[in-house]
TORVO-642519 format. One record per atom (N, C-alpha, C): residue in one letter; x, y, z. Coordinates in steps of 0.05 Angstrom, whole numbers, plus 5000, padded with zeros to 4 digits. Example, Ala and Ser with C-alpha at 12.3 -4.5 7.8 and 13.67 -1.06 7.14 Angstrom:
<recs>
a526448865156
a524649105156
a526449345156
s525749555142
s527349795143
s525850015157
</recs>
This chain:
<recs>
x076735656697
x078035626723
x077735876740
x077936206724
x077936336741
x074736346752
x072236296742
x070036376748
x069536156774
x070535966774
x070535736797
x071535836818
x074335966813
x076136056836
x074936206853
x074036476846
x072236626840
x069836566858
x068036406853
x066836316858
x067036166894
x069536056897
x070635996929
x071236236945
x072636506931
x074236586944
x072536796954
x069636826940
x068737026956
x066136936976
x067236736985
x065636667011
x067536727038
x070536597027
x071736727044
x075036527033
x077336617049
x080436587042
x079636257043
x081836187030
x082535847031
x085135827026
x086335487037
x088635507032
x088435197014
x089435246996
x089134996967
x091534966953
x091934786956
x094434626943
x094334566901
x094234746892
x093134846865
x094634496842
x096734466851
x098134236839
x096433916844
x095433966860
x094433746878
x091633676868
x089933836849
x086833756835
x088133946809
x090933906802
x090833876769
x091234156758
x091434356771
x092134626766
x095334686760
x096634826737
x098334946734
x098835126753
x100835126764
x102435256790
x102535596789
x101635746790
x101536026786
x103736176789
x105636376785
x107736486804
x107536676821
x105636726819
x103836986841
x100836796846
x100836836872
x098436646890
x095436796876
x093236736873
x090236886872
x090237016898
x089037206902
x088137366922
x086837216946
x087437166964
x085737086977
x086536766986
x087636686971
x089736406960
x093436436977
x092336146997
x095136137006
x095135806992
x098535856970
x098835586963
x101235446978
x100035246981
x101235086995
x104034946973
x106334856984
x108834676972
x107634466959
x108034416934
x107834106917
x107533906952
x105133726939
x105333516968
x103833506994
x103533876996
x102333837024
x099433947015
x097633817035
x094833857028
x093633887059
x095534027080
x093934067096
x093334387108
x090334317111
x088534567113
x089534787143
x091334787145
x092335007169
x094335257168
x094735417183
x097035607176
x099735437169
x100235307188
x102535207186
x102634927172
x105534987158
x105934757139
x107034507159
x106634247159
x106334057181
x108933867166
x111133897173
x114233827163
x113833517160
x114933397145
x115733087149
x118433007147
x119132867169
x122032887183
x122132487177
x124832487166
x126332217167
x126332157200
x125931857206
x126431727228
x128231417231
x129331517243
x132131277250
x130130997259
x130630817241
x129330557248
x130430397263
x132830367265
x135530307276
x134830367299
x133930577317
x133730597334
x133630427356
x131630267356
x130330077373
x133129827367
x134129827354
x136329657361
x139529697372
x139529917382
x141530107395
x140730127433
x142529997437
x142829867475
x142530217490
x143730377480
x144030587480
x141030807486
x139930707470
x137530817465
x134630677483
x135330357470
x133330177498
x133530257518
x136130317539
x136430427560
x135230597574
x133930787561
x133831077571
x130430967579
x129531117595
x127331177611
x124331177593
x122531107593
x119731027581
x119931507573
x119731657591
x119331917596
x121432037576
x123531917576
x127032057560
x126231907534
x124231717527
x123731657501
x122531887485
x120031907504
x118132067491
x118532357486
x119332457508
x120632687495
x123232777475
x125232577475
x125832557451
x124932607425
x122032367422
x121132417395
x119132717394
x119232737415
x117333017421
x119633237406
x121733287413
x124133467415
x124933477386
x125433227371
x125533237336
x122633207325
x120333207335
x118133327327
x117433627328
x118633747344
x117734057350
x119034247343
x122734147340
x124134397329
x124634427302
x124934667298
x125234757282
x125734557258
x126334797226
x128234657205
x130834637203
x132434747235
x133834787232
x135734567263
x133634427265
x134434297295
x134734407313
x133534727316
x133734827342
x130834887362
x130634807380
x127334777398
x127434957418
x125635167428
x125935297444
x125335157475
x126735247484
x126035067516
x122835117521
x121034907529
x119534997538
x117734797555
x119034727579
x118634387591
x115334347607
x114134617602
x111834627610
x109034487583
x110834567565
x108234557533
x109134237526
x111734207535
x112633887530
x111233707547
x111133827580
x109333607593
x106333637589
x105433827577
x103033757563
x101933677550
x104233747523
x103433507496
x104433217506
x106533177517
x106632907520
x104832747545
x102932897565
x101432767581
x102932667611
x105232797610
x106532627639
x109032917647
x109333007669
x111033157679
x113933137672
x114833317650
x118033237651
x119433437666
x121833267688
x123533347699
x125833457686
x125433767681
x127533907665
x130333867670
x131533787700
x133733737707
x134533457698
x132433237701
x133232957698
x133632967670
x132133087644
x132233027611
x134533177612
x135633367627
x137533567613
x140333267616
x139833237633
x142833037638
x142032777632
x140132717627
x139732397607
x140432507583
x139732647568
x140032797543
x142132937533
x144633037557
x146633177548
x148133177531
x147932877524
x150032867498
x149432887471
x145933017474
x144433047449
x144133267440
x144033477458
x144133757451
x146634007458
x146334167444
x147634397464
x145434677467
x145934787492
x144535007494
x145235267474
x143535487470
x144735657448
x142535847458
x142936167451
x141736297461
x140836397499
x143236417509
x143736317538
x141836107549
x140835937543
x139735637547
x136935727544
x136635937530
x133335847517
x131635767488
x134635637481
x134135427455
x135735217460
x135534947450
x137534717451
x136434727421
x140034677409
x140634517387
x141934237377
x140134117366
x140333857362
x142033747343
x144333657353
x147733677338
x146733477316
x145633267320
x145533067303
x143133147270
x141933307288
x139733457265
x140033447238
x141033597231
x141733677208
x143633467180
x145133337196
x145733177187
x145232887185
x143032887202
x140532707198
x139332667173
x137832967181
x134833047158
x136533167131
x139033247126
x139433387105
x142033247089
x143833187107
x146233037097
x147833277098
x149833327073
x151433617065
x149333857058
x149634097067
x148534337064
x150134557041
x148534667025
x150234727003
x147935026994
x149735186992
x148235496983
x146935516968
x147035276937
x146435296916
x143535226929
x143335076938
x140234856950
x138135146955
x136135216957
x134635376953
x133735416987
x132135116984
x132235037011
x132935067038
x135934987038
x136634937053
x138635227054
x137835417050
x139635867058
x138335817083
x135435837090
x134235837115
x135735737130
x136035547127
x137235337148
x140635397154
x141735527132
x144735617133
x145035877153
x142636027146
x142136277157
x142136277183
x140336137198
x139136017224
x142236047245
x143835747221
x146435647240
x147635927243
x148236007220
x150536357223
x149036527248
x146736477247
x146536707275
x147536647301
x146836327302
x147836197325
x150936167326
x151936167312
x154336117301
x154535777308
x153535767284
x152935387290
x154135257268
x154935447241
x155035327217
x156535177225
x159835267230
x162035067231
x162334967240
x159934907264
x160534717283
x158834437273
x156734457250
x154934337238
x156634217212
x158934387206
x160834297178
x162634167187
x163234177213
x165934037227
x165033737236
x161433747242
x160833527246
x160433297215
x159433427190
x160133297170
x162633177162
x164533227168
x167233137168
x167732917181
x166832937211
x166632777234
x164932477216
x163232557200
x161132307197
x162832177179
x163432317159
x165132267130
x167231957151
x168132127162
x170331947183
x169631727183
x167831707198
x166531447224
x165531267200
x164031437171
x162831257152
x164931057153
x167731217140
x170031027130
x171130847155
x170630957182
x172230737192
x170130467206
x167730607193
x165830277197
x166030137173
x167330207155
x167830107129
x170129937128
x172030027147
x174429987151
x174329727177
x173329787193
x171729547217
x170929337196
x168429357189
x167129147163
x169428907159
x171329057133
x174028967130
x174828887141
x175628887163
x177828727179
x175928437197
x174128627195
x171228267208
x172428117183
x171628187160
x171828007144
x173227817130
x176028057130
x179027857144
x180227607159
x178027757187
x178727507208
x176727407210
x174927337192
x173127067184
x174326967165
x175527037141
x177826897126
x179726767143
x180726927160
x183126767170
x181826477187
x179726537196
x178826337217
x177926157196
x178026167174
x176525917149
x178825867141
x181225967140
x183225927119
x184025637125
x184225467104
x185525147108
x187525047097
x188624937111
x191224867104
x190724477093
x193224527071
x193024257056
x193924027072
x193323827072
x194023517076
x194123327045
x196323137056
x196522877045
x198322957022
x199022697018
x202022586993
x201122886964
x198922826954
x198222976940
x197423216938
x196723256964
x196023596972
x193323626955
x191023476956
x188523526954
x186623576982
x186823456999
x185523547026
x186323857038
x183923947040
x183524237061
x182524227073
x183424297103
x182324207129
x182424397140
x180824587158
x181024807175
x182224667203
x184024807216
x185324767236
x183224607259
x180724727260
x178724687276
x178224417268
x178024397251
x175924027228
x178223867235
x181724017230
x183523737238
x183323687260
x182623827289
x183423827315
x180523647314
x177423657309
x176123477313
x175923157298
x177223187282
x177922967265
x179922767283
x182022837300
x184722717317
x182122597335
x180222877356
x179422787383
x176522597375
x176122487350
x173722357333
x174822057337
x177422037314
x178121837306
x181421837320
x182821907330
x184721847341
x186821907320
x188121547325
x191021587307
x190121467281
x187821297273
x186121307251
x187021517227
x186221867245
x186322097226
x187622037208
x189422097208
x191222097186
x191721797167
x190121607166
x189021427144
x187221547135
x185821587145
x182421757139
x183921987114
x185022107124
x185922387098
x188022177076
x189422097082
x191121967058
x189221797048
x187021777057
x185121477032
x183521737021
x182821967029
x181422127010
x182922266990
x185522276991
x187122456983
x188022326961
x188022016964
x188621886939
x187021836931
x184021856935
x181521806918
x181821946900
x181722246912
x181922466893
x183722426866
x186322276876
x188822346854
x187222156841
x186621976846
x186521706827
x184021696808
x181921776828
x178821756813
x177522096807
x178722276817
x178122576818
x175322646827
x175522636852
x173122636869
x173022946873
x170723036873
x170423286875
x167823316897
x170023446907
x168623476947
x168423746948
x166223886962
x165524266974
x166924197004
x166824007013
x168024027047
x168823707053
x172123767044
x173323557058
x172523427086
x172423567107
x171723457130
x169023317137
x167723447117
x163823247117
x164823047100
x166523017085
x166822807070
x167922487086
x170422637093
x171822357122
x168922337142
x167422457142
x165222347166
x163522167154
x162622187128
x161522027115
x162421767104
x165121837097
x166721587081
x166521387117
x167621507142
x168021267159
x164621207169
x163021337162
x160521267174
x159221017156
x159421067131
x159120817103
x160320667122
x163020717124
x164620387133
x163820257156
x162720367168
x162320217194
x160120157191
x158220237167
x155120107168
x155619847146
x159019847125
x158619537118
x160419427130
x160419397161
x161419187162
x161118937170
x158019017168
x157318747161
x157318597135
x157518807113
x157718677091
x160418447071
x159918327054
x161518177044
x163418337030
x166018237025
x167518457008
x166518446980
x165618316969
x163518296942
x162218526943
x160718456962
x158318616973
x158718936972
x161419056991
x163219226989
x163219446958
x165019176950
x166419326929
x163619336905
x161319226908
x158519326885
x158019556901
x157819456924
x155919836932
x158020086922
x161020126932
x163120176931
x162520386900
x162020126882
x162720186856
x160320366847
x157320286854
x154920486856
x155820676868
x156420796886
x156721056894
x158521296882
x160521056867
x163321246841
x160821296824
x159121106814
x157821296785
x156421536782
</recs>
């Protein structure tokens, strides 16, 4: 291996990802050898970050809203800063990479509720950042000192730890929302019993269309199912499709003989 190495490095420096074609990881680099992080294999000074992206996005009214121009630089703005969510202002290199003039005054106030300025406004930090890309930040993490370091100068930490709390929150009280939807979809299903025997459950809604269906009828309609049940133990998923069917049979025999009736009648018990 070394006569190969060897062999590259004196044409001139390279930067090689040693993990990446099967090499044991060195703890001191070869001369001449910049190694790259487990993963990355690209050939430049700089290591080229890969950043989580909100998919969700595009389904947030919030976000559709905003301007074709307040899109793009957005993804421009969590493409460019830092590891620490902080971007240095620079609305000249922005309207260049992105191809179209941005109005530093119009993004600042479409955008205000996304950043704060830091460094008398020649950095914006991106509140949501961090707890985006990282979740909780913790000393032990190797990683993530840089990034602890960063906030302390700005004095961002606690304002970055106060926002973890904040999330912790909101998790539980969309958890807590959830719950109570699901409540009052119970309650809106909940059915109350009918008839002598108390086998019919009817949602308030199924009895009120059942009256404006069949009139003063209804209430035969539930006492002939209700004693089916007691007598023959009919086992129904939805009382109310059931009375629609039992009076729809009936009105298709009536043309039939009561003979007639009571054979079909008796085919449909088996």
């Amino acid at each position: 291996m070394g006569k190969w190495l060897n062999s590259i490095i004196k044409y001139e420096p390279i930067l090689i990802n040693l993990q990446s074609v099967g090499f044991f990881m060195p703890p001191v680099p070869f001369p001449g050898i910049k190694v790259l992080p487990p993963g990355a294999t690209f050939l430049n000074e700089d290591f080229m970050p890969k950043r989580f992206t909100d998919t969700d996005k595009w389904k947030k009214r919030s976000f559709r809203k905003r301007c074709v121009k307040c899109k793009c630089f957005w993804f421009y703005l969590l493409d460019t800063c830092d590891h620490s969510g902080i971007w240095e202002v620079d609305f000249e290199l922005a309207s260049f990479c992105i191809g179209e003039e941005m109005n530093e005054k119009y993004i600042r106030e479409s955008l205000k509720d996304k950043f704060i300025e830091i460094d008398s406004g020649k950095k914006w930090f991106i509140e949501d950042f961090i707890y985006f890309q990282y979740g909780s930040l913790s000393e032990d993490c190797r990683p993530h000192r840089p990034i602890i370091e960063k906030l302390k100068k700005y004095n961002l930490l606690e304002r970055v730890l106060k926002g973890y709390q904040k999330g912790i929150e909101r998790v539980k009280e969309q958890e807590q929302e959830k719950e109570q939807e699901q409540e009052k979809k119970k309650e809106k299903e909940k059915k109350t019993i009918y008839g002598l025997y108390k086998h019919v459950r009817l949602t308030d809604s199924e009895h009120t269309k059942l009256q404006e269906k069949f009139g003063t009828i209804r209430e035969d309609l539930i006492r002939e199912l209700d004693e089916g049940i007691e007598m023959k133990g009919y086992k129904y998923l939805n009382h109310y499709l059931t009375i629609l069917k039992w009076e729809k049979n009936r009105k298709n025999n009536d043309d039939l003989t009561p003979a007639q009736r009571a054979t079909k009648r008796s085919i449909e018990e088996l």
